[in-house]
Each structure stands twice: as structure tokens, then as C-alpha cells.
N, C-alpha and C positions, 0 to 999 in steps of 0.2 A: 476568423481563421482559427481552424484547431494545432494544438499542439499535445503532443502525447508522451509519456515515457511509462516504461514495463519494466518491473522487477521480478525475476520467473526464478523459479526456486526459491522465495522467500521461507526459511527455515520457524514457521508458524502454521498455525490451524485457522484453514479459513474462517470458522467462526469466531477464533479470537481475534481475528484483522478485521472481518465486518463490523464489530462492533466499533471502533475505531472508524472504520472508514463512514459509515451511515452517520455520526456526529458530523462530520466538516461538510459533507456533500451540498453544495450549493451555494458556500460562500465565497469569500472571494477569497484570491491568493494569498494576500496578507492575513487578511482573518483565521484561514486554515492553517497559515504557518504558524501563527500564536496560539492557539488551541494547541497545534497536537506539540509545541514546549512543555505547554502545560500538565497532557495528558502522564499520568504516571502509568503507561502499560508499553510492554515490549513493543507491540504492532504499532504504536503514535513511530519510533524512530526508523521505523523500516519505510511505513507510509511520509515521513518527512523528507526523505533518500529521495524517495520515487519525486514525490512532488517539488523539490526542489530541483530535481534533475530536468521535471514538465518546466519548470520553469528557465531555466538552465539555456533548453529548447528553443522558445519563445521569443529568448531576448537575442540568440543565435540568428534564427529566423527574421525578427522585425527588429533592430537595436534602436528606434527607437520607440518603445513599446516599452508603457511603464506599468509598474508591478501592478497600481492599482484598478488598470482596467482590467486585468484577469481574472475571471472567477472558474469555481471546478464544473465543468460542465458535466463531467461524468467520472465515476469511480467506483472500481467496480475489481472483488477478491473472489476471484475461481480458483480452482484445488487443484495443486498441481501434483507431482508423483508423491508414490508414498511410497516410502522406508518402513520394510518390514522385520524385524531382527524380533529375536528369542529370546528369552529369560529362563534360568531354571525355576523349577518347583519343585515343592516336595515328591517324592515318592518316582524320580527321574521324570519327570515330566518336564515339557515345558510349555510356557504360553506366550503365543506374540504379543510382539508392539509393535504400536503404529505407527510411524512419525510421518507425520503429513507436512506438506509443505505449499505454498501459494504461490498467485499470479498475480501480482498489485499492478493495477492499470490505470493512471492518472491521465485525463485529457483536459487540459485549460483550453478555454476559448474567449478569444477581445470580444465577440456580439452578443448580443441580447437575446 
């Protein structure tokens, strides 16, 4: 069986969260929870939310259903809105920015 949880507006740039998300992809629940402790980048605690949350899910869903048979079956950071705002420049000018923002999508699943 799958279990999913979605974090939407995640306040990050999808390329900064894939990097992140592409290391854990395909180990198990426990394994990816101790990596992304480890990981020293923003995107490890936003993607630990979500996947703690898949997990959360899980245990909702089957109670008795233990951590170790879960592994990430899929996981996957698409771009969600993006925040545009202005800065000044020299000579009255100004130039955007961008703030993008993501969609962290975790699905665990017990089979094989």
C-alpha cells in the first residue's frame, strides 16, 4: 500500500530541494530519516517534515505497520509559485527577484 504526504509552498528553489531529495530516494524509512539529520542544507529539514509526516500516514493507516518495512517509493520537488518583488538600482532603476518556492512530495510504500 502507498502512503503520501505534500508540502506545497515549501519556501526553497526546486533545484536546491532535488539535490537533497535525489540522495535518499529509494532507501528505506529509517535510512532516509538518518541521512537527511545528517544532511547540513536547508532543503534535508523541510523534506524531513514531509517524510516524517508520510510516515505519520502510514502508521495512521496500518498501526500495525513497522517503520522498517517502509522504504521511499517515490519523491519528487516541482516549482511551485513564484514571488516576484524589486530592488532598487542605481540610476532609479530597478531589477526583480525571484523567490521560488516548491511542492515536496513523499510516497512510502510496505511492497516490493
Amino acid at each position: 500500500m502507498e502512503y503520501r504526504a505534500i508540502a506545497k509552498t515549501a519556501r526553497i528553489s526546486p533545484y536546491k530541494a532535488r539535490l537533497v531529495a535525489n540522495v535518499i530516494r529509494g532507501y528505506s524509512y529509517p535510512e532516509a530519516m538518518d541521512m537527511l539529520n545528517v544532511i547540513q542544507k536547508k532543503a534535508s529539514e523541510m523534506i524531513l517534515k514531509t517524510l516524517n509526516s508520510a510516515g505519520a500516514n502510514a502508521k495512521y493507516a496500518n498501526p500495525d505497520l513497522k517503520d522498517d518495512d517502509l522504504y521511499i517509493k517515490k519523491i519528487t520537488v516541482d516549482g511551485g509559485i513564484v514571488l516576484k518583488r524589486f530592488a532598487a538600482r542605481a540610476r532609479g532603476r530597478g531589477t526583480r527577484i525571484i523567490k521560488r518556492t516548491s511542492h515536496i512530495t513523499v510516497v512510502l510504500s510496505d511492497e516490493k
